[in-house]
C-alpha positions as CSV (number, residue, x, y, z in Angstrom):
1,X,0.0,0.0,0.0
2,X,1.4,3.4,-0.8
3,X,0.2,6.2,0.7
4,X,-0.7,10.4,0.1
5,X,-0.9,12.4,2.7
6,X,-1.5,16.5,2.1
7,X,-1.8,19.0,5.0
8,X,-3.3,22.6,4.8
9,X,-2.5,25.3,6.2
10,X,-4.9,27.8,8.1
11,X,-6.8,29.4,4.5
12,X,-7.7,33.3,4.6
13,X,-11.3,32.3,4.4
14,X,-11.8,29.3,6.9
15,X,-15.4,28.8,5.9
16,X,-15.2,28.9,2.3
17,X,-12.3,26.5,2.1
18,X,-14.6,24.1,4.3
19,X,-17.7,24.3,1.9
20,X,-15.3,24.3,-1.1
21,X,-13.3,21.3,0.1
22,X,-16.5,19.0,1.3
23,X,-18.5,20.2,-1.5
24,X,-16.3,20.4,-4.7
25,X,-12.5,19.4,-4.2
26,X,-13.3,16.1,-2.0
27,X,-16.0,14.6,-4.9
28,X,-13.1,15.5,-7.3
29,X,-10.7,13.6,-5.3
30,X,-12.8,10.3,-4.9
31,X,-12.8,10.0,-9.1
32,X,-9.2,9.4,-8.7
33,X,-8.5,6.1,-10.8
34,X,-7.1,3.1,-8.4
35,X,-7.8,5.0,-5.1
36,X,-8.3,2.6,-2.1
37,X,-8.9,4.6,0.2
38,X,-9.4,8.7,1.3
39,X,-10.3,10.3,4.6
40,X,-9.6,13.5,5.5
41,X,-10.1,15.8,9.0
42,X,-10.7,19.6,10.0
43,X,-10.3,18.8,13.8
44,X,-6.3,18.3,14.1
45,X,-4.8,19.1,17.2
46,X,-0.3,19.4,17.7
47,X,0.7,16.6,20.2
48,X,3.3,18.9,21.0
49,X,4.9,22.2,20.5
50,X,3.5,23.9,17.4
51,X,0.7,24.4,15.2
52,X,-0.9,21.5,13.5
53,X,-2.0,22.0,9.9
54,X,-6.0,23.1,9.1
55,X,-6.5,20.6,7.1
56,X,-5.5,16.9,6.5
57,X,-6.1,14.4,3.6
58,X,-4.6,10.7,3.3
59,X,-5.2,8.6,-0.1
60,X,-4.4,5.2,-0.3
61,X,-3.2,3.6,-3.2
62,X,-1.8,0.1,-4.2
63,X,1.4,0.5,-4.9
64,X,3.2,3.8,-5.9
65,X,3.2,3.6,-9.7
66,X,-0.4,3.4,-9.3
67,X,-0.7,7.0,-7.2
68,X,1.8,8.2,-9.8
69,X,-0.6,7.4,-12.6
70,X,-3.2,8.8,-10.7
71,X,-1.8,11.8,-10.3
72,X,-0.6,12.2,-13.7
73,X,-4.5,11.3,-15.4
74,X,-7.0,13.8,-16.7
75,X,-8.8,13.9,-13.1
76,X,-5.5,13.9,-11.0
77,X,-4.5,16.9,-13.4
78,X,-8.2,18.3,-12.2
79,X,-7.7,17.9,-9.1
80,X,-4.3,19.8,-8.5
81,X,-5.6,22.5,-10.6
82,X,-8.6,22.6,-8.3
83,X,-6.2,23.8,-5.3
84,X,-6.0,27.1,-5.6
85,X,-9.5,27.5,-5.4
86,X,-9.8,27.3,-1.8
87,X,-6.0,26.6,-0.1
88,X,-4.9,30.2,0.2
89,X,-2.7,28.8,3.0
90,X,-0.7,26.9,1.2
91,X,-0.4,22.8,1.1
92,X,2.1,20.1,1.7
93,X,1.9,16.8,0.0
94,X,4.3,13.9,0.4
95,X,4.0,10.0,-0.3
96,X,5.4,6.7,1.2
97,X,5.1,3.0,1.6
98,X,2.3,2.0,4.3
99,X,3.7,-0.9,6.3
């Protein structure tokens, strides 16, 4: 399993980046092709010092040539170009192996 995980940081807008994301960018996200898995949370909270992120998302995927395809089809492409509709915070993606 290979695994996405993209944090948010707090948006200008708080409430529109909410709707958008639930409403709009989430859907979007579910069409990518071979996705497992996605969750994602508003609620995060620092275990220690520090701000935690806004935002979280985590997609699973079967291997990493398969989130790599994903990302490079018509609806990954849709997706990323979806982002600056509603992160005005800025985001953070990275990927690895799920153990």
């Amino acid at each position: 399993m290979h695994r996405m995980l993209v944090t948010y940081n707090e948006p200008k807008d708080p409430a529109h980046f909410k709707k958008y994301y639930v409403e709009t960018h989430v859907p979007l996200a579910h069409k990518l092709p071979g996705l497992k898995s996605a969750t994602y949370a508003f609620d995060v909270k620092p275990l220690g010092p520090g701000k935690a992120p806004f935002c979280v998302f985590e997609a699973d995927f079967e291997s990493e040539a398969a989130l790599m395809s994903a990302l490079g089809s018509p609806e990954g492409k849709a997706v990323a170009g979806d982002v600056p509709n509603y992160a005005s915070g800025g985001v953070s993606m990275v990927h690895f192996p799920v153990k």
